[in-house]
N, C-alpha and C positions, 0 to 999 in steps of 0.2 A: 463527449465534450463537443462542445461547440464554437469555434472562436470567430467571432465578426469577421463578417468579410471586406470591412472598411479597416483591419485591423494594419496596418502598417508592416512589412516585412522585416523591417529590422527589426519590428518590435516584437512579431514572431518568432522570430531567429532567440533574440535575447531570451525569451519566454522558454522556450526549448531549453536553453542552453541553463538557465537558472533551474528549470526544473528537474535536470540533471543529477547537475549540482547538488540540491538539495534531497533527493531521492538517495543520492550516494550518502549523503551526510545521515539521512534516517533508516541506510539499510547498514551503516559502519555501527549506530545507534544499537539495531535490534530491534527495531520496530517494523521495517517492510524487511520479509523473510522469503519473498520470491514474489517474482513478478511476470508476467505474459504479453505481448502485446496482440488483442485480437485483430487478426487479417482482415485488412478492407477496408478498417475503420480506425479513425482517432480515437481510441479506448482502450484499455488497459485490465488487465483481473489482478488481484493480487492480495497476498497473507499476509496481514501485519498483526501484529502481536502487541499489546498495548495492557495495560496495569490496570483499568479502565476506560470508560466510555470516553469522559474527558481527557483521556493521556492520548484517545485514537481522535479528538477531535481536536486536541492543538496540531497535533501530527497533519493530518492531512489539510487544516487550513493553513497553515504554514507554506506547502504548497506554492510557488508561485502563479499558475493556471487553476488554484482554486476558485477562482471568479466563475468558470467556464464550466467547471466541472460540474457530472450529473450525478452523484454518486450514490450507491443503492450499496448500505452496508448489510451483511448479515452474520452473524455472532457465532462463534461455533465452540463448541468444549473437545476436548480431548475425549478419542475413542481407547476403549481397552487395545482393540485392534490396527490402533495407525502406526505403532514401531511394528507389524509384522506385516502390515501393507509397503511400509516403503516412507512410511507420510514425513511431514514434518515432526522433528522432534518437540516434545513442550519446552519454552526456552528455561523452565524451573529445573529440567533434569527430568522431572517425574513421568514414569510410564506406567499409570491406569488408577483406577479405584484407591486409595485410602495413602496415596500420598499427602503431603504434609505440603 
Protein backbone atom coordinates (compact mmCIF):
# COMPACT_ATOMS: atom_id res chain seq x y z
CA UNK A 1 0.00 0.00 0.00
CA UNK A 2 0.96 3.31 -0.71
CA UNK A 3 -0.53 6.51 0.80
CA UNK A 4 0.53 10.07 -0.75
CA UNK A 5 2.82 11.71 0.99
CA UNK A 6 0.77 15.00 0.63
CA UNK A 7 -1.79 12.92 2.44
CA UNK A 8 -2.91 15.04 5.36
CA UNK A 9 -2.16 13.35 9.04
CA UNK A 10 -5.54 13.66 10.33
CA UNK A 11 -6.64 12.27 7.52
CA UNK A 12 -4.24 9.36 8.04
CA UNK A 13 -5.11 8.94 11.44
CA UNK A 14 -8.92 8.86 10.49
CA UNK A 15 -8.06 6.25 7.54
CA UNK A 16 -6.39 3.93 10.05
CA UNK A 17 -8.70 4.23 12.48
CA UNK A 18 -11.89 3.43 9.91
CA UNK A 19 -9.95 0.72 8.59
CA UNK A 20 -10.13 -0.91 11.78
CA UNK A 21 -13.19 -0.45 12.32
CA UNK A 22 -14.24 -1.84 9.45
CA UNK A 23 -11.80 -4.93 9.48
CA UNK A 24 -13.52 -5.67 12.88
CA UNK A 25 -16.94 -5.43 11.25
CA UNK A 26 -15.91 -8.09 8.39
CA UNK A 27 -13.77 -10.45 10.80
CA UNK A 28 -17.31 -10.46 13.43
CA UNK A 29 -18.89 -11.18 9.63
CA UNK A 30 -16.69 -14.20 8.79
CA UNK A 31 -15.20 -13.04 5.97
CA UNK A 32 -11.36 -11.93 7.15
CA UNK A 33 -10.37 -15.24 9.25
CA UNK A 34 -6.91 -14.08 10.16
CA UNK A 35 -4.71 -11.68 9.46
CA UNK A 36 -0.66 -10.82 9.73
CA UNK A 37 1.04 -7.62 9.49
CA UNK A 38 4.25 -7.98 7.25
CA UNK A 39 7.42 -6.29 9.27
CA UNK A 40 8.95 -3.22 7.75
CA UNK A 41 6.26 -2.53 5.58
CA UNK A 42 2.68 -1.06 5.25
CA UNK A 43 1.05 -4.45 4.03
CA UNK A 44 -0.73 -6.96 5.42
CA UNK A 45 -1.48 -11.08 4.32
CA UNK A 46 -4.58 -12.43 5.27
CA UNK A 47 -7.55 -15.37 4.82
CA UNK A 48 -10.74 -14.36 3.97
CA UNK A 49 -13.45 -16.56 3.16
CA UNK A 50 -15.93 -15.29 0.81
CA UNK A 51 -19.28 -17.23 -1.09
CA UNK A 52 -17.51 -15.85 -4.16
CA UNK A 53 -15.39 -13.79 -6.23
CA UNK A 54 -17.85 -10.80 -5.91
CA UNK A 55 -18.85 -11.36 -2.10
CA UNK A 56 -14.53 -11.00 -1.71
CA UNK A 57 -14.67 -8.02 -3.94
CA UNK A 58 -17.35 -5.98 -2.16
CA UNK A 59 -15.54 -7.04 0.88
CA UNK A 60 -12.28 -5.68 0.45
CA UNK A 61 -13.46 -2.58 -1.57
CA UNK A 62 -15.50 -1.51 1.17
CA UNK A 63 -12.24 -0.98 2.78
CA UNK A 64 -11.61 2.48 3.59
CA UNK A 65 -7.75 2.50 2.25
CA UNK A 66 -9.03 0.52 -0.67
CA UNK A 67 -7.86 3.57 -2.96
CA UNK A 68 -4.17 2.75 -1.80
CA UNK A 69 -4.29 -0.73 -1.77
CA UNK A 70 -2.08 -3.23 -4.04
CA UNK A 71 -3.80 -6.25 -3.74
CA UNK A 72 -2.68 -9.63 -5.34
CA UNK A 73 -5.46 -12.22 -4.45
CA UNK A 74 -4.97 -15.91 -4.71
CA UNK A 75 -7.82 -18.59 -4.48
CA UNK A 76 -7.30 -21.50 -2.52
CA UNK A 77 -9.60 -24.90 -1.73
CA UNK A 78 -9.49 -26.89 1.06
CA UNK A 79 -6.86 -29.65 1.64
CA UNK A 80 -7.78 -33.34 2.84
CA UNK A 81 -4.79 -32.50 5.15
CA UNK A 82 -5.43 -28.74 6.59
CA UNK A 83 -7.46 -30.08 9.95
CA UNK A 84 -4.42 -32.35 10.56
CA UNK A 85 -2.02 -29.49 9.78
CA UNK A 86 -3.43 -27.26 12.30
CA UNK A 87 -5.09 -24.93 9.28
CA UNK A 88 -7.96 -22.96 9.18
CA UNK A 89 -11.01 -24.73 9.51
CA UNK A 90 -13.68 -24.65 6.24
CA UNK A 91 -16.24 -22.06 7.53
CA UNK A 92 -19.10 -24.84 6.04
CA UNK A 93 -17.89 -27.28 8.80
CA UNK A 94 -16.68 -29.64 6.18
CA UNK A 95 -13.33 -31.55 6.36
CA UNK A 96 -12.13 -33.10 2.81
CA UNK A 97 -13.36 -34.74 -0.31
CA UNK A 98 -17.13 -35.46 -0.77
CA UNK A 99 -18.55 -33.06 1.55
CA UNK A 100 -21.94 -31.48 0.82
Amino acid sequence: MTLPAELDEAIRTRLANDELERGRTLADAGLLRAIWRVPGRLANKAIWTAADATELNTALTSLPLWPYMDVAVTALAHHPLSDACGGLARPDGGSGFGDA
